[in-house]
C-alpha positions as CSV (number, residue, x, y, z in Angstrom):
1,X,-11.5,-3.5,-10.8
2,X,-8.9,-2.7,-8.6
3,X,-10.1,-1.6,-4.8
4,X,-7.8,0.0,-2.7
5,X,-8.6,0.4,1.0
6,X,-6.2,2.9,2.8
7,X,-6.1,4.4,6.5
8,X,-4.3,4.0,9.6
9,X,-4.7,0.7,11.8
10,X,-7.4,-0.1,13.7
11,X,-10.1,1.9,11.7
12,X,-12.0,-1.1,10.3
13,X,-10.0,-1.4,7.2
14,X,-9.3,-5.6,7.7
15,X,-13.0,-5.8,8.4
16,X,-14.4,-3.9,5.4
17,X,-12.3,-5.7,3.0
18,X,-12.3,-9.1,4.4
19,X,-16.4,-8.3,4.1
20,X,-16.2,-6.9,0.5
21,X,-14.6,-10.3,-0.6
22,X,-16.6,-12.6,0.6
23,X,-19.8,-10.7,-0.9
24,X,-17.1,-10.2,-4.3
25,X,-14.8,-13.4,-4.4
26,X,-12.2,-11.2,-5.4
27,X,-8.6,-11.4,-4.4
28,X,-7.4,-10.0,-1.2
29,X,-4.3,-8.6,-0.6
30,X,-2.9,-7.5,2.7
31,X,0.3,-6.1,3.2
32,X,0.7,-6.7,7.0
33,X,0.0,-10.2,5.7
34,X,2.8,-10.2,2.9
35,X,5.3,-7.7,5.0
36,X,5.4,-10.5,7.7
37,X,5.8,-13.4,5.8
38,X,8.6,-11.3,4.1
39,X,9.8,-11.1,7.4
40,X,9.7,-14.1,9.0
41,X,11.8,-15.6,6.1
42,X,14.1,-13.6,7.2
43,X,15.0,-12.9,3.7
44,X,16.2,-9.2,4.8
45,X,18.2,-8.4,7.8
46,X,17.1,-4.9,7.6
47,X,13.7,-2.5,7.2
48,X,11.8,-4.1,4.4
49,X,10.6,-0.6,3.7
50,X,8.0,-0.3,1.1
51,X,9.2,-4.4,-0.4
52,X,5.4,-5.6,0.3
53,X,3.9,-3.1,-1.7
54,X,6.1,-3.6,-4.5
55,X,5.3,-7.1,-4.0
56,X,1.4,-6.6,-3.7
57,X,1.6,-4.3,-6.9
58,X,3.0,-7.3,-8.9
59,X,0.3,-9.5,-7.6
60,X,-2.3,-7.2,-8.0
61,X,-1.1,-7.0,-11.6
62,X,-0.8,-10.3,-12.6
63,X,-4.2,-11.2,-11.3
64,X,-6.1,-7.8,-12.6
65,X,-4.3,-9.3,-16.1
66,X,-6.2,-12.6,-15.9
67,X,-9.6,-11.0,-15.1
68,X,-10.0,-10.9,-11.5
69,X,-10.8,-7.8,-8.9
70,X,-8.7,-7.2,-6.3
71,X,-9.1,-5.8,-3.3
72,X,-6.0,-4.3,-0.8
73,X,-6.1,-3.8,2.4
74,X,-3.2,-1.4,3.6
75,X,-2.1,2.3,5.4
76,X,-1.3,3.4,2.0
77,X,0.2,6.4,3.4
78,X,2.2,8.2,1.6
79,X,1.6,9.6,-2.7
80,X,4.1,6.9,-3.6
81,X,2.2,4.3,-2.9
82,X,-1.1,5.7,-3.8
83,X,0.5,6.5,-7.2
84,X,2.2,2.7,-7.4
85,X,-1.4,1.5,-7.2
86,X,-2.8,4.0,-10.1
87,X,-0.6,2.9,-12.4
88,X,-1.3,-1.0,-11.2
89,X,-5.0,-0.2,-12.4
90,X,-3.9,1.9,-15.5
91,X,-1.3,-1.2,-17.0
92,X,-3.8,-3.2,-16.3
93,X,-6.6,-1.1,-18.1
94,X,-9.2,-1.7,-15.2
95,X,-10.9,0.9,-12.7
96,X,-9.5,1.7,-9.6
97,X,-11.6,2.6,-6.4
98,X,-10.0,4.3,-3.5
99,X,-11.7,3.9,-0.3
100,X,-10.2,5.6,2.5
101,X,-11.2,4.3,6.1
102,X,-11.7,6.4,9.0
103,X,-13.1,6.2,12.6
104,X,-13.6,9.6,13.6
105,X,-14.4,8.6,17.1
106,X,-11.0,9.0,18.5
107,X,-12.1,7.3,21.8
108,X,-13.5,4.1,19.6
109,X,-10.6,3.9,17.4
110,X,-7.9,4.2,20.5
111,X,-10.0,1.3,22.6
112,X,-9.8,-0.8,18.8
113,X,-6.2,-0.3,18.5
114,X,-5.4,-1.6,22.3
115,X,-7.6,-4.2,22.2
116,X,-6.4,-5.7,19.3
117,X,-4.8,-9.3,18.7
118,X,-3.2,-10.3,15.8
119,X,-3.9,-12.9,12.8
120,X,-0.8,-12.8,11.4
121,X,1.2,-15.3,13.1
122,X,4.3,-13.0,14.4
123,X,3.3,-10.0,13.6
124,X,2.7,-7.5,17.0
125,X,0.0,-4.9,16.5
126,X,1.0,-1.1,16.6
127,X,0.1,0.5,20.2
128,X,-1.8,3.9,20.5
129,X,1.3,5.8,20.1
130,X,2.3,4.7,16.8
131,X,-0.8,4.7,15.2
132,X,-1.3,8.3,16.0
133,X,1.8,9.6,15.4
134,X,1.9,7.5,12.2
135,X,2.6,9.3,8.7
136,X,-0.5,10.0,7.2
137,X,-0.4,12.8,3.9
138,X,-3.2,14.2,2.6
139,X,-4.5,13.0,-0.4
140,X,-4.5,15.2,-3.6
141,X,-7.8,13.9,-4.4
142,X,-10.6,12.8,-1.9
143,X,-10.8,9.2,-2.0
144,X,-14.3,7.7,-0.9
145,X,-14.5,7.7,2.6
146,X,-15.9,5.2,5.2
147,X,-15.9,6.3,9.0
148,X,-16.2,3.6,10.7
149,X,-17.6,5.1,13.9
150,X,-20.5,6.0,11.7
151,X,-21.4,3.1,10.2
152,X,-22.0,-0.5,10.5
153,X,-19.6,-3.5,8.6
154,X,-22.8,-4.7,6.9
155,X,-24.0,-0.9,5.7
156,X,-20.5,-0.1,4.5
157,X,-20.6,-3.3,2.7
158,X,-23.4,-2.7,1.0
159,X,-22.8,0.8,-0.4
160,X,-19.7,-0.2,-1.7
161,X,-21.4,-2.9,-3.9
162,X,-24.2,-0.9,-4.5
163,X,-21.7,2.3,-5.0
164,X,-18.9,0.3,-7.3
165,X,-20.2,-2.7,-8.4
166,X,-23.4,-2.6,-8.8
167,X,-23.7,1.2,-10.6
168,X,-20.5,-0.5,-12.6
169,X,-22.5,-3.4,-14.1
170,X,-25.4,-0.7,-15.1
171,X,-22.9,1.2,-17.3
């Protein structure tokens, strides 16, 4: 199974999947994780454009080969990348579950994205401006959708499991 969470920072994304792993044991991927690192090697002098999902799609692969769920944790924002991650699941013959995360509390979501500090050593969080003004297309089918401001870590948690794993197991 391959879990794709997708939205724009600061809606809970991080949270929900970092909580769906340790419930899951499955591997976690995070681009702002692997653009970084790519990054602080300085291995390019320019953008690194969309290098850390071509990077996550080989890892997800290779690890969705040998048995194991994955979970991302990204923007995902654009039908390239959403497309990239379909045909990760369909090479690797395994189910793929979009869940886009939302906080449709604007208020909430603006206070999480000023407030927040980075993990990633280096990396400096996106300010108010360019989270909102970030590219965000429409998806041509609705994914599952989590709003944050509506629900609890521990609830979303749950109805994933019970949702996607659990329902999976049964069938």
């Amino acid at each position: 199974m391959l879990i794709v969470f997708s939205g724009l920072p600061g809606t809970g994304k991080t949270t929900l999947a970092r909580g769906l792993v340790a419930q899951t044991q499955a591997v976690y991927l995070r681009i702002d994780t692997i653009e970084q690192a790519i990054r602080n090697s300085a291995a390019f002098e320019e953008d690194i454009g969309s290098r850390g999902y071509q990077l996550a799609n080989q890892l997800a692969l290779s690890n969705l080969e040998v048995g194991n769920r994955v979970i991302v944790d990204c923007v995902n924002p654009v039908r390239e990348s959403r497309e990239s991650w379909s045909d990760i699941a369909r090479r690797a013959n395994v189910q793929l579950v979009n869940i886009q995360v939302i906080c449709s509390d604007i208020l909430e979501h603006r206070r999480r994205v000023e407030t927040r500090v980075s993990d990633i050593n280096g990396l400096v969080p996106p300010n108010w401006q360019s989270v909102s003004s970030h590219e965000y297309e429409a998806w041509d089918d609705t994914p599952f959708t989590m709003d944050t401001a509506l629900i609890s870590t521990a609830e979303a948690v749950t109805l994933i499991i019970e949702r996607f794993f659990i329902a999976a197991a049964k069938s």
